[in-house]
N, CA, C, O and CB atoms as a CASP TS submission, in Angstrom:
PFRMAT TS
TARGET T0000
AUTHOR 0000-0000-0000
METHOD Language model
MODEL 1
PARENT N/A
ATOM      1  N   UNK     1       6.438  57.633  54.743  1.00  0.00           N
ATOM      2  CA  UNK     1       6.695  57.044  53.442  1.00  0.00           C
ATOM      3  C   UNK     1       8.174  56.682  53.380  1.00  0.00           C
ATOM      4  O   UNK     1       9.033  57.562  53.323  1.00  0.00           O
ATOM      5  CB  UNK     1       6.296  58.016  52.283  1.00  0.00           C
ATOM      6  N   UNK     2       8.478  55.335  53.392  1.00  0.00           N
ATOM      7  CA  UNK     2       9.729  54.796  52.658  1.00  0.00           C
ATOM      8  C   UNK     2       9.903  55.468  51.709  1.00  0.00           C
ATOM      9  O   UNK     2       9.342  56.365  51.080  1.00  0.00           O
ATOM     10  CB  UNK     2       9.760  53.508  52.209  1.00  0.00           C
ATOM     11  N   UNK     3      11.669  54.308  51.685  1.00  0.00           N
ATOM     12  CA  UNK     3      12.179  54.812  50.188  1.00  0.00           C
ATOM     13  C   UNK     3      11.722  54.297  49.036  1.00  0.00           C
ATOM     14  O   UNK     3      11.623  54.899  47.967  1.00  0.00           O
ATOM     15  CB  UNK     3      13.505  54.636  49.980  1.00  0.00           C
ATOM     16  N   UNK     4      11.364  52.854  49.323  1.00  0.00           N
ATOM     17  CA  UNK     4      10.449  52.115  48.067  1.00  0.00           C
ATOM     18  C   UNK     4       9.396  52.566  47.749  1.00  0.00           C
ATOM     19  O   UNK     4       9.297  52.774  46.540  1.00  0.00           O
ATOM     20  CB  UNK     4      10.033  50.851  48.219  1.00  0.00           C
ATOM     21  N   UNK     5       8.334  52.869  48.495  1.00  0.00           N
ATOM     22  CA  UNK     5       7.180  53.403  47.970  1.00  0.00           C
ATOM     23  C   UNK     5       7.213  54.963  47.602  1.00  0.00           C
ATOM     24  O   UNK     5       6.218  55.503  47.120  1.00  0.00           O
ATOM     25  CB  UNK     5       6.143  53.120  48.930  1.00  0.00           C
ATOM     26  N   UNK     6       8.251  55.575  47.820  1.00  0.00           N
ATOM     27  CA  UNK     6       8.472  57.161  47.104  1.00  0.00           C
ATOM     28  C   UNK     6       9.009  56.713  45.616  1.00  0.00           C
ATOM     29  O   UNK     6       8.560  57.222  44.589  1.00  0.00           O
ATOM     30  CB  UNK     6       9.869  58.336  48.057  1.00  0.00           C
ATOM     31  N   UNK     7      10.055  55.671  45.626  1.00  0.00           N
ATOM     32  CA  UNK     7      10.452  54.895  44.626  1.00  0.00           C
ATOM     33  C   UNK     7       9.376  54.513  43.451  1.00  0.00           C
ATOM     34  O   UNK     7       9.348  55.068  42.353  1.00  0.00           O
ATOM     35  CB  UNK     7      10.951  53.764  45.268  1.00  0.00           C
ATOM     36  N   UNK     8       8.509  53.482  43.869  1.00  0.00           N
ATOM     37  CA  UNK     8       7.882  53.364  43.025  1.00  0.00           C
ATOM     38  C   UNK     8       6.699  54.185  42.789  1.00  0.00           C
ATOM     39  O   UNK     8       5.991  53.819  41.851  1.00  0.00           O
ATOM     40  CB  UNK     8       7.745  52.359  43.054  1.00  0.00           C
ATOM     41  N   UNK     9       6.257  55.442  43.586  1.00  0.00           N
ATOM     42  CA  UNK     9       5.339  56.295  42.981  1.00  0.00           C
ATOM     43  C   UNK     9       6.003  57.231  41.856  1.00  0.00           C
ATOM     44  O   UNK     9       5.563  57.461  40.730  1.00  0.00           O
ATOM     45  CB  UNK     9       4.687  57.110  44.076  1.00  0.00           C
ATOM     46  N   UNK    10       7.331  57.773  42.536  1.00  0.00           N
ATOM     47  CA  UNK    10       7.500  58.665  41.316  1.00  0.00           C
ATOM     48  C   UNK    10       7.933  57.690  40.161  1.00  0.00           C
ATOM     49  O   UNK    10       7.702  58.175  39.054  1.00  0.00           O
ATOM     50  CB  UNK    10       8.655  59.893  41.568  1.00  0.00           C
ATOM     51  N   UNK    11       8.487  56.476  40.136  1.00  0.00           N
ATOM     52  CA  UNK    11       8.306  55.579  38.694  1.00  0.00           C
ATOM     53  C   UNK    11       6.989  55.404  38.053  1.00  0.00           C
ATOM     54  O   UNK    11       6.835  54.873  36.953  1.00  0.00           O
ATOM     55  CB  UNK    11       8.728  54.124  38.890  1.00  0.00           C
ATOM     56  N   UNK    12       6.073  55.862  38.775  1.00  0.00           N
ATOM     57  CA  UNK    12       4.729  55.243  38.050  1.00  0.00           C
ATOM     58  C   UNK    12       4.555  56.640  37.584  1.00  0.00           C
ATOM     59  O   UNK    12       4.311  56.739  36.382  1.00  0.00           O
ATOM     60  CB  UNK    12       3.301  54.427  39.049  1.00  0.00           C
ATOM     61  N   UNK    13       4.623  57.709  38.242  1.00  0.00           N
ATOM     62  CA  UNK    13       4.289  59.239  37.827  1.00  0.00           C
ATOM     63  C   UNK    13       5.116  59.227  36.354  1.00  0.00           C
ATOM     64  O   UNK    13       4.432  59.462  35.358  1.00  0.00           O
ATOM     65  CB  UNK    13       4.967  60.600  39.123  1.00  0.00           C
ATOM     66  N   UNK    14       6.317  59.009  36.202  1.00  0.00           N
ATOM     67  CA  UNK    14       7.279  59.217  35.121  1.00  0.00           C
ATOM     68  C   UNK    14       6.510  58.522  34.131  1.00  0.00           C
ATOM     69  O   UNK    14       6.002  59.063  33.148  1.00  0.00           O
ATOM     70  CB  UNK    14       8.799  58.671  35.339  1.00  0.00           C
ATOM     71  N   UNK    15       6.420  56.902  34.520  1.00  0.00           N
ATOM     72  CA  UNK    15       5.724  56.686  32.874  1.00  0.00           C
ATOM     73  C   UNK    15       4.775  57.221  32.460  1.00  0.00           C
ATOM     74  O   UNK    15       4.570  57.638  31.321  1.00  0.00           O
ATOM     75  CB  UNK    15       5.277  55.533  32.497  1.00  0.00           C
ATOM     76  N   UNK    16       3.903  57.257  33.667  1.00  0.00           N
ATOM     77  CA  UNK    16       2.233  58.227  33.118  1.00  0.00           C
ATOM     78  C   UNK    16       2.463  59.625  31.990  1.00  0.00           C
ATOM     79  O   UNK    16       1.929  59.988  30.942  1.00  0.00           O
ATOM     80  CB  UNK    16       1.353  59.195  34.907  1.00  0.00           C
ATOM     81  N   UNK    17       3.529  60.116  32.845  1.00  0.00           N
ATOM     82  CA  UNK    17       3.773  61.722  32.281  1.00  0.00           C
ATOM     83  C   UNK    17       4.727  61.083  30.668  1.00  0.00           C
ATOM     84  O   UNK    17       4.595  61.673  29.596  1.00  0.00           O
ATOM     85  CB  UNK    17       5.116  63.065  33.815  1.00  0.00           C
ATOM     86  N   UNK    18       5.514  59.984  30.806  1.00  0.00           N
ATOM     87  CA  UNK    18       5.619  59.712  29.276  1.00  0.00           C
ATOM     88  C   UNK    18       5.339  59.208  28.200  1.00  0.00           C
ATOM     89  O   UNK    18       5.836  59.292  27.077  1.00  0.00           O
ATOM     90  CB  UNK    18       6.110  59.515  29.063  1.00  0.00           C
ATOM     91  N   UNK    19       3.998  58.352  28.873  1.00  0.00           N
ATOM     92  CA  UNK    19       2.961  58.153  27.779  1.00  0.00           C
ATOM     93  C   UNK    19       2.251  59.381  27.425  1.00  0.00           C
ATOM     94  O   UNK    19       2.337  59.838  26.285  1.00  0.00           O
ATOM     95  CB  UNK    19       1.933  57.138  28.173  1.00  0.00           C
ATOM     96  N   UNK    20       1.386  60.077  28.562  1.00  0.00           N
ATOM     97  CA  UNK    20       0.836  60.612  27.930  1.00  0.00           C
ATOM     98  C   UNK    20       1.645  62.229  26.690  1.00  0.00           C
ATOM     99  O   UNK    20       1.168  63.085  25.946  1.00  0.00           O
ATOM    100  CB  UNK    20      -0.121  60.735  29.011  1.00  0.00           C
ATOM    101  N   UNK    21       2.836  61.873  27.096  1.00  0.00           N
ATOM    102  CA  UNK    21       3.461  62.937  26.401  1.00  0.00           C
ATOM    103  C   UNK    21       3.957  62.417  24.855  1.00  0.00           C
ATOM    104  O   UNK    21       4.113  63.064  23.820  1.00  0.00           O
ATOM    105  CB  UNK    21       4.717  63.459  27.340  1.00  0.00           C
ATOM    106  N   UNK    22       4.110  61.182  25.104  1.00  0.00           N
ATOM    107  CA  UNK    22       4.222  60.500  23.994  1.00  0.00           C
ATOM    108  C   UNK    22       3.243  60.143  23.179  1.00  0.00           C
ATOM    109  O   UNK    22       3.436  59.753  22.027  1.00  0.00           O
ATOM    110  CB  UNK    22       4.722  59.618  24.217  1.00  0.00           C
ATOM    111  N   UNK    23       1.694  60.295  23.935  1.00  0.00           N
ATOM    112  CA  UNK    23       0.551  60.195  22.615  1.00  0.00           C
ATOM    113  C   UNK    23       0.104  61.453  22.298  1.00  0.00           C
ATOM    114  O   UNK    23      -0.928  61.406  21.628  1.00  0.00           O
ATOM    115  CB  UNK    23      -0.844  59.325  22.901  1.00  0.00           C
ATOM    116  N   UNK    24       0.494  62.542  22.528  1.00  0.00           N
ATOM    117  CA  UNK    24       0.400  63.627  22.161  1.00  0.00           C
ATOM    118  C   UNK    24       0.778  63.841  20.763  1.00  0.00           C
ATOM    119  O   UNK    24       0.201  64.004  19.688  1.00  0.00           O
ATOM    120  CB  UNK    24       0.979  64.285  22.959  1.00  0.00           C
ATOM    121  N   UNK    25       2.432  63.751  21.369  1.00  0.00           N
ATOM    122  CA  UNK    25       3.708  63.754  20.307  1.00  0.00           C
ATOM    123  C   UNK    25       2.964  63.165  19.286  1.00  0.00           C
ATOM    124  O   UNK    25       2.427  63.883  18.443  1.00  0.00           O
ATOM    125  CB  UNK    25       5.202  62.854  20.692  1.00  0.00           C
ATOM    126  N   UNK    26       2.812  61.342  19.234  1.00  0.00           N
ATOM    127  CA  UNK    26       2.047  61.111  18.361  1.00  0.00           C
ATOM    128  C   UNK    26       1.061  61.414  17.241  1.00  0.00           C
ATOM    129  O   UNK    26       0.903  61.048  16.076  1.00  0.00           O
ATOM    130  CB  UNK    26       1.840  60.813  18.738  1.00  0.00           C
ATOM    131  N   UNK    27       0.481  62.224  18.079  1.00  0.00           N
ATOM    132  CA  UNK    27      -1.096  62.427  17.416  1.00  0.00           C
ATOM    133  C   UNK    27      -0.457  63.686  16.551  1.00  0.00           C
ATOM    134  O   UNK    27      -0.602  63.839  15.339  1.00  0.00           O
ATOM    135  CB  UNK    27      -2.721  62.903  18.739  1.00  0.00           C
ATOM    136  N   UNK    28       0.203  64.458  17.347  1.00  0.00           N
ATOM    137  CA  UNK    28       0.824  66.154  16.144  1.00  0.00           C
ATOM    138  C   UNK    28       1.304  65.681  14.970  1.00  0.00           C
ATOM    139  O   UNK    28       0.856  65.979  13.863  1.00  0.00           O
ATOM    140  CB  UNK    28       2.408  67.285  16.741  1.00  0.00           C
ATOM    141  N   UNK    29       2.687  64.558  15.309  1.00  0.00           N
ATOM    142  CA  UNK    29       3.313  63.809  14.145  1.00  0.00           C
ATOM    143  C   UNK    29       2.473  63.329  12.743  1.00  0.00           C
ATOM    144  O   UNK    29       2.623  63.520  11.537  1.00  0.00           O
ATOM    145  CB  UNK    29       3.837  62.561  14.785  1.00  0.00           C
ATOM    146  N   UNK    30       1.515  62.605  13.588  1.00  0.00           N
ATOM    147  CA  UNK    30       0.748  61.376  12.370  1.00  0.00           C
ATOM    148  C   UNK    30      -0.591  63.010  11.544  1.00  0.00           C
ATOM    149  O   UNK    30      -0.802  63.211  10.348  1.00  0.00           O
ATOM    150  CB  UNK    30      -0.715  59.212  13.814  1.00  0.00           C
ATOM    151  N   UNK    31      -1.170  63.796  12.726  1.00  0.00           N
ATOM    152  CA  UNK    31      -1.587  64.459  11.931  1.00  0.00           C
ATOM    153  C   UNK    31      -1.187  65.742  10.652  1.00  0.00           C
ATOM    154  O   UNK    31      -1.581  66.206   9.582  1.00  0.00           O
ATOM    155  CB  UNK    31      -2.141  64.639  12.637  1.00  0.00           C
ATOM    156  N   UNK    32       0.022  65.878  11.830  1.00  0.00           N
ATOM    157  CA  UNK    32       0.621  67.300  10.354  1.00  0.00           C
ATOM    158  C   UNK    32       1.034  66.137   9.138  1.00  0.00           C
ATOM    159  O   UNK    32       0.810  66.352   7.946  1.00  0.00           O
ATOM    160  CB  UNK    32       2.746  68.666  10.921  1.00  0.00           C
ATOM    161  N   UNK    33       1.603  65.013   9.592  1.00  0.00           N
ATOM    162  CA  UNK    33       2.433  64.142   8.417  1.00  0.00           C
ATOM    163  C   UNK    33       1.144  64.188   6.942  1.00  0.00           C
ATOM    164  O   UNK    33       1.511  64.518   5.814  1.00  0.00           O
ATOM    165  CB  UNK    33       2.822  62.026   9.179  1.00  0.00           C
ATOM    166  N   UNK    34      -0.503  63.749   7.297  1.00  0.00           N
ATOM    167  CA  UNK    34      -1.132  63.475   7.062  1.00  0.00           C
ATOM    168  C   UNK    34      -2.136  64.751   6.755  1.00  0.00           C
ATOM    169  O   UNK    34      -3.278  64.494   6.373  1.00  0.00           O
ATOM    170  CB  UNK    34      -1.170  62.606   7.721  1.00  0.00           C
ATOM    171  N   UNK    35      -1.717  66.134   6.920  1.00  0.00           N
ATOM    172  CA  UNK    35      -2.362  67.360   6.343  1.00  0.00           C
ATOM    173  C   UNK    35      -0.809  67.529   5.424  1.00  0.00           C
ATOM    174  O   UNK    35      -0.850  68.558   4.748  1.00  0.00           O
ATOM    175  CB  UNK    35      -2.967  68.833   7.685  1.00  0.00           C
ATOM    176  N   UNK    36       0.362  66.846   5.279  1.00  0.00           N
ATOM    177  CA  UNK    36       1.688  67.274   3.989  1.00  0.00           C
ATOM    178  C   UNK    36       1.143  66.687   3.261  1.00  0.00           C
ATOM    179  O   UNK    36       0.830  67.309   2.246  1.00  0.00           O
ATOM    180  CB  UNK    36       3.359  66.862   3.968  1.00  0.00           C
ATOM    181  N   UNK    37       0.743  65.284   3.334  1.00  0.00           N
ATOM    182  CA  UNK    37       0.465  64.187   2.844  1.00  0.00           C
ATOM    183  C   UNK    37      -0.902  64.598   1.152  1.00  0.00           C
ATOM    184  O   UNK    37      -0.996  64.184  -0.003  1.00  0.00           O
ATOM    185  CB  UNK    37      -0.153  63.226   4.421  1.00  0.00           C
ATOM    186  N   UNK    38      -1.775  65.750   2.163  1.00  0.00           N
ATOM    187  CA  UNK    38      -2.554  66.078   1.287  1.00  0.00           C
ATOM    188  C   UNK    38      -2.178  66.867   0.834  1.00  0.00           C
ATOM    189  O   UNK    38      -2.164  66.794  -0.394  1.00  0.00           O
ATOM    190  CB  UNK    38      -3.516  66.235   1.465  1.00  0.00           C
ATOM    191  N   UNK    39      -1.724  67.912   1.356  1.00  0.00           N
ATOM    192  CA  UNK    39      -1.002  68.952   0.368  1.00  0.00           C
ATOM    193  C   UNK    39      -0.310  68.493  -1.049  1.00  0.00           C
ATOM    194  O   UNK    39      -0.580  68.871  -2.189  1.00  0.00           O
ATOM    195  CB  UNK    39       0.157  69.594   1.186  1.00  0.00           C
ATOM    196  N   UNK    40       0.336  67.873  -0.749  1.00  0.00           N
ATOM    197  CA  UNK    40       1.252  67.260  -2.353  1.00  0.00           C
ATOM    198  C   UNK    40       1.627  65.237  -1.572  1.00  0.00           C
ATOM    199  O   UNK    40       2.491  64.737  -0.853  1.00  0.00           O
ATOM    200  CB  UNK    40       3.739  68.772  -2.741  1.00  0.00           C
ATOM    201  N   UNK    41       0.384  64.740  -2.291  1.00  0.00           N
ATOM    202  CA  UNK    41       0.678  63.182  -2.469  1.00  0.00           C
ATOM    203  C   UNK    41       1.722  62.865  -3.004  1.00  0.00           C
ATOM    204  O   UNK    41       2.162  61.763  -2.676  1.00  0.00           O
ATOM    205  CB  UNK    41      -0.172  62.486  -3.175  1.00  0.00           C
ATOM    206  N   UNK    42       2.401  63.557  -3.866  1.00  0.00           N
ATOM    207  CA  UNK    42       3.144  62.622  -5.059  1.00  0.00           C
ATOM    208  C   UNK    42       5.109  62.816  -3.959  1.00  0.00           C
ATOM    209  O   UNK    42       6.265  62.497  -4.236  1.00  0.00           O
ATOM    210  CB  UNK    42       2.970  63.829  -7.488  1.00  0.00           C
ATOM    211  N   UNK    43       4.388  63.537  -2.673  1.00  0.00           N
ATOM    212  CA  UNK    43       5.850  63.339  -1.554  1.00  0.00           C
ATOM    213  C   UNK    43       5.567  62.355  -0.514  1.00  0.00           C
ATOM    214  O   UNK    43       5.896  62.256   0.668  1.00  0.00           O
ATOM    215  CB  UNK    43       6.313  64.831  -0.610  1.00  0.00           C
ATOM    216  N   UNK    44       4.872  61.676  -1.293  1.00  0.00           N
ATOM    217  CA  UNK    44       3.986  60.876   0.391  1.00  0.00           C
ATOM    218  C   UNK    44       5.178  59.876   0.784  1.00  0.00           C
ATOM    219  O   UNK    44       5.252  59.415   1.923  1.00  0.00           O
ATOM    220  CB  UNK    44       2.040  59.589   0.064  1.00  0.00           C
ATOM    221  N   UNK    45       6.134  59.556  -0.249  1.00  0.00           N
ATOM    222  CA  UNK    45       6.809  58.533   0.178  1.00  0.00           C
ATOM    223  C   UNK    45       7.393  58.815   1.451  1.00  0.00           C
ATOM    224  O   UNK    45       7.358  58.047   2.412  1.00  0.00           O
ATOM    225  CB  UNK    45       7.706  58.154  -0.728  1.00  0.00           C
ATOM    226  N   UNK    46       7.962  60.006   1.425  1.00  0.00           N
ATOM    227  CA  UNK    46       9.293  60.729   1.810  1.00  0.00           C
ATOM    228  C   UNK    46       9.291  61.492   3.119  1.00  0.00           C
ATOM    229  O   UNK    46      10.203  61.765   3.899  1.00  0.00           O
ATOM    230  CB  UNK    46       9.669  61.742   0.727  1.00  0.00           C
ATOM    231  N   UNK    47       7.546  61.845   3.130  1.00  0.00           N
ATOM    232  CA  UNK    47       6.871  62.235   4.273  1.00  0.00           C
ATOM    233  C   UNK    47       6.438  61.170   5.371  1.00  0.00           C
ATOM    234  O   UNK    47       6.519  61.293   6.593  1.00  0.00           O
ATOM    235  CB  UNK    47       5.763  62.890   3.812  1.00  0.00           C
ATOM    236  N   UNK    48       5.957  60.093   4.634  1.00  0.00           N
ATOM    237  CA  UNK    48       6.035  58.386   5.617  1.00  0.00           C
ATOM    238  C   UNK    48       7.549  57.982   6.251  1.00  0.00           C
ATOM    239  O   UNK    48       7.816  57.640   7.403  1.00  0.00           O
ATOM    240  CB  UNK    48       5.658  56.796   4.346  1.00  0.00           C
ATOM    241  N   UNK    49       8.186  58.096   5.422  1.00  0.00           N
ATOM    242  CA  UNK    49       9.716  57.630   5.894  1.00  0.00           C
ATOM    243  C   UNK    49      10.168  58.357   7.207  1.00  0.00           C
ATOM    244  O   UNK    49      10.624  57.887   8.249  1.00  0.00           O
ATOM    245  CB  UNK    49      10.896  58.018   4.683  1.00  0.00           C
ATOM    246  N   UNK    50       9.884  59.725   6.812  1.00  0.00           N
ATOM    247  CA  UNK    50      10.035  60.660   7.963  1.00  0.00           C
ATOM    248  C   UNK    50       9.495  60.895   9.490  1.00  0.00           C
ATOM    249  O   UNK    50      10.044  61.151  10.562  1.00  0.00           O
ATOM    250  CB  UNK    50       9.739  61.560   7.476  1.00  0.00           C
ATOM    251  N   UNK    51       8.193  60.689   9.077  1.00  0.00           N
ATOM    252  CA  UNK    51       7.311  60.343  10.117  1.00  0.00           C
ATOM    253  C   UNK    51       7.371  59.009  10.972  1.00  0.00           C
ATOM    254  O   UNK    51       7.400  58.919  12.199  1.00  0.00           O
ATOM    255  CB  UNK    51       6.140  60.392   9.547  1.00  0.00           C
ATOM    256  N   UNK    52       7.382  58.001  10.032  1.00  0.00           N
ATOM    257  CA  UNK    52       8.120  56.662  10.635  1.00  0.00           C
ATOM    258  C   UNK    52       9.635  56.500  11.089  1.00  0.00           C
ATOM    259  O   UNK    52      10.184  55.418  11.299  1.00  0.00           O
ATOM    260  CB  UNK    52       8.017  55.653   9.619  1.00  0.00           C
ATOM    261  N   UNK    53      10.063  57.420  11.175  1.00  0.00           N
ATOM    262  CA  UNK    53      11.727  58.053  11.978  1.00  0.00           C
ATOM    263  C   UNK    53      11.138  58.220  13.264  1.00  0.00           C
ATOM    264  O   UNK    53      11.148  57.532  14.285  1.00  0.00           O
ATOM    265  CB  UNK    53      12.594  59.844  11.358  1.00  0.00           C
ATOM    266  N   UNK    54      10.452  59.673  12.853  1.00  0.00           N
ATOM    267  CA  UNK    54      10.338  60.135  14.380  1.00  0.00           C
ATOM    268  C   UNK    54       9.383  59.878  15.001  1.00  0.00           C
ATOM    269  O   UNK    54       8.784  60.811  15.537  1.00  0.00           O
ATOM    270  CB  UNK    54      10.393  61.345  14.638  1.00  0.00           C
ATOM    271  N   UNK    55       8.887  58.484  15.156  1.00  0.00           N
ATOM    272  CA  UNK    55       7.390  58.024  15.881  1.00  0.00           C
ATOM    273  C   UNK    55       8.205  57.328  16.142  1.00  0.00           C
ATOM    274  O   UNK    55       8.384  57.560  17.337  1.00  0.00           O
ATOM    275  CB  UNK    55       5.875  57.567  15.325  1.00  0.00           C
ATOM    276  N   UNK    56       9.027  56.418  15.791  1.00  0.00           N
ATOM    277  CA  UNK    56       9.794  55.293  16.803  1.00  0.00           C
ATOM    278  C   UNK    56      11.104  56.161  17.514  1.00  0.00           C
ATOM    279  O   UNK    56      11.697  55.524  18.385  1.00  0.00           O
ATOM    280  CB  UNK    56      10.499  53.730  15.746  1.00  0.00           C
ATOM    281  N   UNK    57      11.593  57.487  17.246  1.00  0.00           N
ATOM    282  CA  UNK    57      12.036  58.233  17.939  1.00  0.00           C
ATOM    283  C   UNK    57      11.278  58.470  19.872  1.00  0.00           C
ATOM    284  O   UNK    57      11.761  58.165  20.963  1.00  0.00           O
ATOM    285  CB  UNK    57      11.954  59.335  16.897  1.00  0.00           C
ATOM    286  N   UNK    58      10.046  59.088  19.513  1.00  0.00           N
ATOM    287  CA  UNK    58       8.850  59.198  20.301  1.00  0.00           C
ATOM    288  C   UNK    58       8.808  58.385  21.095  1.00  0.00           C
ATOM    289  O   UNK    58       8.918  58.502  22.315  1.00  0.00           O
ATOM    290  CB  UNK    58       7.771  59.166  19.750  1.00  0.00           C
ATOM    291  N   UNK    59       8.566  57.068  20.190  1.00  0.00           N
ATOM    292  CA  UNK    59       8.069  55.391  21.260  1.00  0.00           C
ATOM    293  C   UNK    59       9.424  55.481  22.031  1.00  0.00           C
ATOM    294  O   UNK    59       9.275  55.397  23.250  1.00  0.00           O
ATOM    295  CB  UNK    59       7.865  53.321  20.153  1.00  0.00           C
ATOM    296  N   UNK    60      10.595  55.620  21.642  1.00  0.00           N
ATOM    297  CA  UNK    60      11.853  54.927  22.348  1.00  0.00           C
ATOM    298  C   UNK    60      11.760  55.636  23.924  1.00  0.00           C
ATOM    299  O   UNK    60      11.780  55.069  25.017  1.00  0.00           O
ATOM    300  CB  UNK    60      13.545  55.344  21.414  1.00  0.00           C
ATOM    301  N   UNK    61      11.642  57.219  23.569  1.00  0.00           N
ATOM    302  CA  UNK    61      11.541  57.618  25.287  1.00  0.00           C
ATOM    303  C   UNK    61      10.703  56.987  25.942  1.00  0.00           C
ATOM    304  O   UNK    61      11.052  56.507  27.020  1.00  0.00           O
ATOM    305  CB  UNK    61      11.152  58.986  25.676  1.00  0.00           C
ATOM    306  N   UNK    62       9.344  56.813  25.457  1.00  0.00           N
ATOM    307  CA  UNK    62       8.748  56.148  26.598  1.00  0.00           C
ATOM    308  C   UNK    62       9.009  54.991  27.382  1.00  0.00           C
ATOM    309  O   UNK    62       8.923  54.863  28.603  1.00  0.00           O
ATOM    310  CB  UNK    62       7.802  55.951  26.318  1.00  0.00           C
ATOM    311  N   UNK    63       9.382  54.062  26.405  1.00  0.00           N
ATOM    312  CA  UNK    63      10.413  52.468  26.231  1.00  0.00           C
ATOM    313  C   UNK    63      11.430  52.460  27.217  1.00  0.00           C
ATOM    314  O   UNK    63      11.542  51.565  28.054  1.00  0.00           O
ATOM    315  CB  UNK    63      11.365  52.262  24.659  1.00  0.00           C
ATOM    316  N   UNK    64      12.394  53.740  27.102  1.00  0.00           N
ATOM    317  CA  UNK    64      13.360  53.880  28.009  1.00  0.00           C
ATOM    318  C   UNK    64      12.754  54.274  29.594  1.00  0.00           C
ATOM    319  O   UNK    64      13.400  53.899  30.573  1.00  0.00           O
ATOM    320  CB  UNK    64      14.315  54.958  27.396  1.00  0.00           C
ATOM    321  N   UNK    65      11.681  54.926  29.739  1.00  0.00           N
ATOM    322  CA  UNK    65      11.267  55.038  31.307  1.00  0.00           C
ATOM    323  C   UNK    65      10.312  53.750  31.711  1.00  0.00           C
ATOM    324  O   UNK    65      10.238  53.442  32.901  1.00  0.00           O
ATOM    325  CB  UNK    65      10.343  56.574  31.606  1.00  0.00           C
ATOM    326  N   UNK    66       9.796  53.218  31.006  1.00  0.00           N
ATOM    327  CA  UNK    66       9.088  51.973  31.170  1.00  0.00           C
ATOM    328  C   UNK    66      10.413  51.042  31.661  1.00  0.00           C
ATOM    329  O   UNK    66      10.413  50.691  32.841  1.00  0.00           O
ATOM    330  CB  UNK    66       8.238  51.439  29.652  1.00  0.00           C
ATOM    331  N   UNK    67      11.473  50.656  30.853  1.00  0.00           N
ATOM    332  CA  UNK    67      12.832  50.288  31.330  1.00  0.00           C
ATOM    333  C   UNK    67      13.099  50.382  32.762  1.00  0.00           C
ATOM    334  O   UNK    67      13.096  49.583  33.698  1.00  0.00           O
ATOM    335  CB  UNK    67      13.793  51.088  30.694  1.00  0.00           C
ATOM    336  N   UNK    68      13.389  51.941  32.581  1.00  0.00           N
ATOM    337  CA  UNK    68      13.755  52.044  34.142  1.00  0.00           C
ATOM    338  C   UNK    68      12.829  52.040  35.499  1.00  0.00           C
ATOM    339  O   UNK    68      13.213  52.125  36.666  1.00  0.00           O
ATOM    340  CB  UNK    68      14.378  53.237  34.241  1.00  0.00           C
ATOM    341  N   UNK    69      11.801  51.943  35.109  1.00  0.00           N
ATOM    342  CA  UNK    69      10.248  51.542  36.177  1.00  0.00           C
ATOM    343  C   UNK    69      10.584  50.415  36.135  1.00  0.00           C
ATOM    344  O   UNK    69      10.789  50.077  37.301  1.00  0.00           O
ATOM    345  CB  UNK    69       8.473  51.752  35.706  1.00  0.00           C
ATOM    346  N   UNK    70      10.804  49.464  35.360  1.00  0.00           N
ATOM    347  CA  UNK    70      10.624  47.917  35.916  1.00  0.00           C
ATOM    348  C   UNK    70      12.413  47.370  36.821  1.00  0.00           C
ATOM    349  O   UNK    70      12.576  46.452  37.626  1.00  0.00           O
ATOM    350  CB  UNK    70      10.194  46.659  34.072  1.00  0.00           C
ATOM    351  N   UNK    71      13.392  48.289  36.303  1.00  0.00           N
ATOM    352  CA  UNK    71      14.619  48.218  36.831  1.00  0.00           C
ATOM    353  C   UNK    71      14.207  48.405  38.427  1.00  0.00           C
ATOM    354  O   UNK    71      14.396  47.616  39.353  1.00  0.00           O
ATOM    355  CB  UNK    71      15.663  49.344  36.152  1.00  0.00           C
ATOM    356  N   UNK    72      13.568  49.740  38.439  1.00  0.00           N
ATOM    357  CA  UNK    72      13.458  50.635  39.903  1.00  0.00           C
ATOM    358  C   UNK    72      12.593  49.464  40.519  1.00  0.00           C
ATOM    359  O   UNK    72      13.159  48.826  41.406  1.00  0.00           O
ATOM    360  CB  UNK    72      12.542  52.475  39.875  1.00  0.00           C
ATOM    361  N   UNK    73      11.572  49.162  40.253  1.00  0.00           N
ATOM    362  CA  UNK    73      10.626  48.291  40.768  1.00  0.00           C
ATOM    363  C   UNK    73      11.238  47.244  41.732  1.00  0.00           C
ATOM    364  O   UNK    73      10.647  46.919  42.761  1.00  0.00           O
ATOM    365  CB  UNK    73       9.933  47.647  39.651  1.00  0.00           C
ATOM    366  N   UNK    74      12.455  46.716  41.369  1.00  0.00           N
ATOM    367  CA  UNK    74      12.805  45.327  41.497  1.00  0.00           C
ATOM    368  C   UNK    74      13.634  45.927  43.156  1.00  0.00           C
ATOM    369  O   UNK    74      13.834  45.152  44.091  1.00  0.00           O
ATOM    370  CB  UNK    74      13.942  44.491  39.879  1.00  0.00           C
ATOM    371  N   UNK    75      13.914  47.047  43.180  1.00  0.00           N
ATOM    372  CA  UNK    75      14.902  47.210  44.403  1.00  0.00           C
ATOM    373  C   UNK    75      14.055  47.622  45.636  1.00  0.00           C
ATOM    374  O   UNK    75      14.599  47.812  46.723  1.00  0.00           O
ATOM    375  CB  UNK    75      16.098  48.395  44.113  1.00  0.00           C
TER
END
């Protein structure tokens, strides 16, 4: 095994492992947001705002290794 193809396996391993870590993340986020949500509606604003912070928090890591997979790819 080359250096490119060690290259681009562990780039493909990384995004795998940060999607799927990132729809995890997801799914905890959107569901606790959405068991506060019922607890007391009349915070729903404040609990959306929040949640919509840290879900594009979430997306960005993955974004950033997807980044560097297509950087790595090219060499």
């Amino acid at each position: 095994m080359d250096a490119k193809v060690a290259l681009d396996l562990g780039s493909a391993i990384a995004l795998a492992v940060a999607a799927f870590g990132s729809a995890i993340a997801l799914g905890i986020a959107v569901a606790s947001a959405m068991g506060a949500i019922g607890r007391q509606p009349e915070a729903s604003n404040k609990i959306m705002t929040s949640m919509i912070i840290g879900c594009a928090f979430i997306e960005a890591i993955t974004i950033y290794v997807l980044v560097f997979a297509f950087m790595y790819a090219g060499k």
